[in-house]
C-alpha positions in Angstrom: 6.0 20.7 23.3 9.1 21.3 25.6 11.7 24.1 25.0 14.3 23.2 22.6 17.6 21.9 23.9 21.0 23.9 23.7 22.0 20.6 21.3 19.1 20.7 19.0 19.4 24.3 18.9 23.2 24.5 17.6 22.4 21.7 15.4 19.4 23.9 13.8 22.1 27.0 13.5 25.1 24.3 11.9 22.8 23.1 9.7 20.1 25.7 8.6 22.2 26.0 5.1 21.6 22.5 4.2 17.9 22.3 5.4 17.4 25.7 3.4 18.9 23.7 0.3 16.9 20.9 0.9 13.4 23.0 0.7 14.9 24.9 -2.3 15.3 21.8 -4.5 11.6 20.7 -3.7 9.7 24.2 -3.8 10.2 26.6 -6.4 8.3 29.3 -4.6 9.5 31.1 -1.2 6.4 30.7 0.7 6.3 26.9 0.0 9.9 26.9 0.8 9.4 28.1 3.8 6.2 26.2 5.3 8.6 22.7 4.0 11.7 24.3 6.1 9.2 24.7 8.9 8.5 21.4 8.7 11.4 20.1 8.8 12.9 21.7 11.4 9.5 20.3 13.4 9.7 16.6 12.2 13.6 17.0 13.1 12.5 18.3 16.9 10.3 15.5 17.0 13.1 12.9 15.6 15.5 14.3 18.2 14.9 12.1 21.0 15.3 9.1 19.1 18.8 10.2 17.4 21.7 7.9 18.6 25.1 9.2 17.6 26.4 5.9 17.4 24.1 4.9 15.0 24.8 7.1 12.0 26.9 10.1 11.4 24.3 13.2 12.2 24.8 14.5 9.1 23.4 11.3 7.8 20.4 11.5 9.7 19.4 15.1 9.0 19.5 14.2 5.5 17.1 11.3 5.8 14.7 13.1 8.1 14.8 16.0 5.8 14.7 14.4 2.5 11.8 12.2 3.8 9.9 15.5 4.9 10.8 16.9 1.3 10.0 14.0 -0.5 6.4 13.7 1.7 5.5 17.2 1.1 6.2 17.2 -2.8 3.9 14.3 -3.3 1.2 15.7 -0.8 1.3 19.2 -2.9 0.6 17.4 -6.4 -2.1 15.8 -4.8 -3.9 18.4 -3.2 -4.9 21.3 -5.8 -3.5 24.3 -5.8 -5.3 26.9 -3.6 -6.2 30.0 -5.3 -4.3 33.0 -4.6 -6.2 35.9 -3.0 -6.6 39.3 -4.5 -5.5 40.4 -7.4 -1.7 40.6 -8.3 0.7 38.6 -6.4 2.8 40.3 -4.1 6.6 40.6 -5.9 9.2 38.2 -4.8 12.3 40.1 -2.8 14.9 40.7 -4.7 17.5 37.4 -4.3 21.6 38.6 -3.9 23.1 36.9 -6.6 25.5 34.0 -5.9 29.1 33.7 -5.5 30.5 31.8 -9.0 28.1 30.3 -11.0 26.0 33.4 -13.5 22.7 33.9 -11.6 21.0 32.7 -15.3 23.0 29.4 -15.3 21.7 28.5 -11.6 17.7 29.7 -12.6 18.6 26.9 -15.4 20.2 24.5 -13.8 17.0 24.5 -10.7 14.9 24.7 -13.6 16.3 21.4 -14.9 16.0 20.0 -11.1 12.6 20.6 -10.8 12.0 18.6 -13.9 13.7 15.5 -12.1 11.6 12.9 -9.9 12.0 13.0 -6.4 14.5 10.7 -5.8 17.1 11.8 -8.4 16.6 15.3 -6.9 17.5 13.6 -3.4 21.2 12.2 -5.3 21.2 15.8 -7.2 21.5 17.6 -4.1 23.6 15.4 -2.0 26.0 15.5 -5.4 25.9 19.1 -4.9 26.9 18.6 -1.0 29.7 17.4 -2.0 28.7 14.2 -0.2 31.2 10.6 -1.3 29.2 8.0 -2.7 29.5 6.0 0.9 27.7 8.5 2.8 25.1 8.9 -0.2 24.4 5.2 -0.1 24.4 5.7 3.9 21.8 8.3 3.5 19.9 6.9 0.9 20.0 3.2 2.3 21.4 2.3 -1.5 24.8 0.1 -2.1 27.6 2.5 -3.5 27.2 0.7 -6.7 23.3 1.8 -7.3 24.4 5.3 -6.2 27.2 5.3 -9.0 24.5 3.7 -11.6 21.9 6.3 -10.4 24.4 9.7 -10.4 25.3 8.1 -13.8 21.7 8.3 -14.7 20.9 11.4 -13.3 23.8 13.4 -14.7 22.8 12.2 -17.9 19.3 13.5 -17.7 20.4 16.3 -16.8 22.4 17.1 -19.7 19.4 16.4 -21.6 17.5 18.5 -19.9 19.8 21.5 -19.4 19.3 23.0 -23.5 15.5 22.5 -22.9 15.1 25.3 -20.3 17.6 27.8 -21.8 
């Protein structure tokens, strides 16, 4: 495969945030987190040459490519089994800083919650949580702006639901 370019690499350092968010909504823990970031930093090297900024906002197409990579992973996990762990004990997970504003307890609820959602209403979740306007959701998600107001409508009502059942 040949070096990255100066482009795709500032791309990867603007963007590692939301790529990072992206593999945190699908995998609950860090090492699964991390193989999915991994692969989507390599189906976005791979995408690269076929990007054309005219064609949609970049920001637009990381999403896609990422979500897709997200959304391929999840379902190719709860296929597979789960591979036994080796040894005894697992290892502890490092200790995680807590977040600026929400209580740390509130956010282990609210991705609890999240993970209870399907795929795609994790894909509006997050892009809710980008602060993303229903245009570019519906850009993203290749959705009118009226099934991505029916759908956050949806989805924020689950939710709701769901947010006393994992207190």
């Amino acid at each position: 495969m040949p070096a990255a370019s100066p482009d795709f690499l500032r791309l990867l350092n603007e963007h590692q945030p939301l790529l990072r968010r992206v593999a945190r909504l699908y995998c609950a823990d860090a090492d699964d987190r991390q193989d999915l970031y991994q692969e989507i930093v390599l189906q976005l090297w791979r995408a690269w040459p076929q990007y054309r900024p005219g064609a949609a906002k970049l920001s637009t197409w990381l999403y896609r490519v990422a979500l897709n990579v997200a959304i391929t992973d999840l379902r190719r996990r709860t296929r597979a089994p789960a591979p036994a762990r080796l040894g005894g004990a697992a290892p502890p997970e490092l200790p995680v800083p807590p977040p600026d504003g929400p209580d740390a307890d509130d956010l282990a609820q609210l991705y609890r919650a999240i993970e209870r959602l399907s795929d795609v209403e994790k894909a509006f979740v997050l892009l809710y949580l980008e602060e993303r306007t229903y245009e570019e959701m519906a850009d993203i998600l290749g959705i009118t702006q009226n099934h991505v107001r029916v759908k956050m409508h949806r989805v924020q009502d689950k939710l709701r639901q769901l947010l006393p059942l994992v207190a």
